[in-house]
N, C-alpha and C positions, 0 to 999 in steps of 0.2 A: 390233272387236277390243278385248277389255278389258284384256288384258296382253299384250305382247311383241309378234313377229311370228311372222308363217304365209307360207307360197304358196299363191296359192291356184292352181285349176288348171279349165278349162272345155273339151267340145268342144259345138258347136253342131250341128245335125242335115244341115249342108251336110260334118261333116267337120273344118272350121277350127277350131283351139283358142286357146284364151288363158291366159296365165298372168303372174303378176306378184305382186310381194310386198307384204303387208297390214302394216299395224302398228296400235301401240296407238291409239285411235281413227278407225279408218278401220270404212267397211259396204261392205256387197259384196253381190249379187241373184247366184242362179243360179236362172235362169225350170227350172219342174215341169219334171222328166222329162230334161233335160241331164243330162250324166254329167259329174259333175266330183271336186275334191278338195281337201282343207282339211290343209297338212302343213306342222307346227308344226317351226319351224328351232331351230339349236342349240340354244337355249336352251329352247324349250318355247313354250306359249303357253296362251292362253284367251279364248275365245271365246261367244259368246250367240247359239246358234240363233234363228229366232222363222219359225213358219209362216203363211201367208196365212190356213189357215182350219183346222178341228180332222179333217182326214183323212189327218193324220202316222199313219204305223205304223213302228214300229223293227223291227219283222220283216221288213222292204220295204225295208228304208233301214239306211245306215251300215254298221258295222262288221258285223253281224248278218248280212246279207246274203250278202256276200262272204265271210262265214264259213260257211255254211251251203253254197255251192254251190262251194266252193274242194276239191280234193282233200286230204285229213288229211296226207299229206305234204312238199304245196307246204305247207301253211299252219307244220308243223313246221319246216321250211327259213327262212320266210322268218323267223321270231321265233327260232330257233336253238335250240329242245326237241327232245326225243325226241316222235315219232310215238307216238300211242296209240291205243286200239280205241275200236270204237265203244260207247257207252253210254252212262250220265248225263253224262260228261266227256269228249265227243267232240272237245275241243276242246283244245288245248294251253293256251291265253292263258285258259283260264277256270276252271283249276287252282286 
């Protein structure tokens, strides 16, 4: 963690999660394939990804993701925009 703090948040493939709060110098692993969450508190934060090896894709991961397979009007809900159609700006948050 470079600046502030986060939660972070993990479940593990038995089910079981873990969660707990990160701050400015602290590291954290979540092993391939876990579903987990990185949610910057009041204040904000910043943080430094770094991957095991060069088979990262942001189209598969992150925000992108869950953007991509979320309904247009959860996604409008939960950021508080108007709903829009589909085309180059399918997206609220990418206005």
């Amino acid at each position: 963690m470079i600046n502030s703090r986060a939660r972070i948040a993990c479940i593990d493939p038995e089910g079981r999660n873990f969660i707990d709060d990160v701050s400015e110098g602290d590291l954290w692993f979540f092993p391939g394939g876990y579903p987990h969450s990185i949610r910057g508190l009041k204040e904000g934060c910043e943080f430094l990804l770094v991957f095991p090896d060069d088979s990262f894709s942001e189209s598969s991961t992150f925000l992108t993701d869950w953007l991509i397979h979320t309904p247009r009007g959860v996604i409008a809900k939960n950021f508080g925009v108007p709903q829009i159609s589909r085309g180059a700006h399918s997206f609220p948050i990418l206005q």
